[in-house]
C-alpha positions as CSV (number, residue, x, y, z in Angstrom):
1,X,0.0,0.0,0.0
2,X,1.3,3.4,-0.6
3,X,1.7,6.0,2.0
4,X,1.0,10.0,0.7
5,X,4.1,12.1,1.4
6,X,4.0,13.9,4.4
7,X,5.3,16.9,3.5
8,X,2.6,17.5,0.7
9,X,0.2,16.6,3.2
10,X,-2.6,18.4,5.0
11,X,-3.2,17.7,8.8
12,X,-7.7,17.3,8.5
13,X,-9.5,19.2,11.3
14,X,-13.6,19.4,12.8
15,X,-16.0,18.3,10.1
16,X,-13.6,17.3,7.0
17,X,-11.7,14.9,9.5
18,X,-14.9,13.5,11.0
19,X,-16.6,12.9,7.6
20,X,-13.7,11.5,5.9
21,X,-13.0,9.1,8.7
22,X,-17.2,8.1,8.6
23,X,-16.5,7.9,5.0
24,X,-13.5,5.6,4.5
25,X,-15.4,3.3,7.2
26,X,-18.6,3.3,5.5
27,X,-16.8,2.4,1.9
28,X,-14.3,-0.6,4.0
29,X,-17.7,-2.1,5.1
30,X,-19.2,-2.4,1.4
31,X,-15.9,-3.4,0.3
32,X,-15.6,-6.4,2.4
33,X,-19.5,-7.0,2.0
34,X,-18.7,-6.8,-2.3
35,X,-15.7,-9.0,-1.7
36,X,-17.9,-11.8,-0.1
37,X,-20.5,-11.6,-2.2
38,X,-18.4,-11.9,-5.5
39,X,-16.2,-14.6,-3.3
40,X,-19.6,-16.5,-3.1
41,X,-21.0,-16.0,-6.7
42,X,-17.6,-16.4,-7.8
43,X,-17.2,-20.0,-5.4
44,X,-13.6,-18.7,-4.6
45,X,-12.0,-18.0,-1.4
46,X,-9.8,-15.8,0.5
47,X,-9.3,-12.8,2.1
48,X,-9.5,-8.9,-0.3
49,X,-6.8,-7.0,0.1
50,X,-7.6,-4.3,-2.8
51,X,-10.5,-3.3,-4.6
52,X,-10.4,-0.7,-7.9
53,X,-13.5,1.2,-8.7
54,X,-13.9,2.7,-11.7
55,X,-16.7,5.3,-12.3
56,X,-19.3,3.4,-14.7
57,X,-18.7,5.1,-18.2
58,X,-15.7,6.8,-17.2
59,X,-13.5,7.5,-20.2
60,X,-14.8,4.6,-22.1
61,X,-14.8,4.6,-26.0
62,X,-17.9,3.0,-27.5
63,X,-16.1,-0.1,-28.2
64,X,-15.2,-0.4,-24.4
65,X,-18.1,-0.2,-23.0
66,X,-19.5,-3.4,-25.4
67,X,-16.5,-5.4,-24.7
68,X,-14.0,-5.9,-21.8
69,X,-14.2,-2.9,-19.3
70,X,-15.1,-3.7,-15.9
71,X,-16.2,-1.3,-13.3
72,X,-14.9,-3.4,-10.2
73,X,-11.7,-5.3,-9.7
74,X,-11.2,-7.6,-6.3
75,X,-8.2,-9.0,-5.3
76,X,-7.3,-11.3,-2.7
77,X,-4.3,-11.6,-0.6
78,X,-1.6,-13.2,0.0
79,X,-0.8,-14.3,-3.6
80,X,-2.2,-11.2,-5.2
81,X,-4.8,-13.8,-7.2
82,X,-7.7,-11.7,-8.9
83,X,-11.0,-13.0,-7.2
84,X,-12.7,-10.7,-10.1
85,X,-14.6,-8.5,-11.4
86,X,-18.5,-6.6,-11.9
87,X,-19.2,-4.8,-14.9
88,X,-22.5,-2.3,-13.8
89,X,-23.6,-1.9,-17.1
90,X,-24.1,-4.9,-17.8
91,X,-24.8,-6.7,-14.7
92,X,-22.4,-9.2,-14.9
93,X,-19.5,-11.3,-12.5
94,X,-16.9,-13.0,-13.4
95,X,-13.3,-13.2,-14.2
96,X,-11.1,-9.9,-14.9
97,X,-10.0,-10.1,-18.3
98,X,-6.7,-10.4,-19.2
């Protein structure tokens, strides 16, 4: 995981802190709750360790959008194995293409 550089960073204080930190544990939660429910549709196991979300249309050609983009990528740890991925348009799980 990367760290942000401390000397570009900005200490948060009163309501930006407190969101933010409501936020990021709001977003953990429905991570791990994707994670097991792609883990079950998926019959796979493990543990995520790293989820990518890409905003649904975001920079996609036409081409993209009817072929191999996906708007959810879940990994698991340790080995770094791809448990998979959700494409919203669509409404489909499986695995990530290559």
């Amino acid at each position: 995981m990367r760290s942000i550089e401390r000397h570009h960073a900005i200490q948060l204080e009163g309501e930006d802190r407190e969101r933010l930190a409501r936020l990021y544990e709001e977003m953990a939660g429905k991570a791990q709750e994707i994670a097991l429910m792609m883990a079950r549709i998926l019959k796979k196991r493990g543990t995520w360790s790293e989820l990518i979300i890409r905003p649904a249309d975001a920079n996609r050609s036409a081409d993209e959008v009817q072929t191999d983009w996906v708007d959810l990528e879940i990994f698991l740890t340790p080995e770094g194995e791809t448990l998979g991925c959700y494409d919203y348009n669509n409404n489909l799980a499986g695995p990530c293409p290559e």
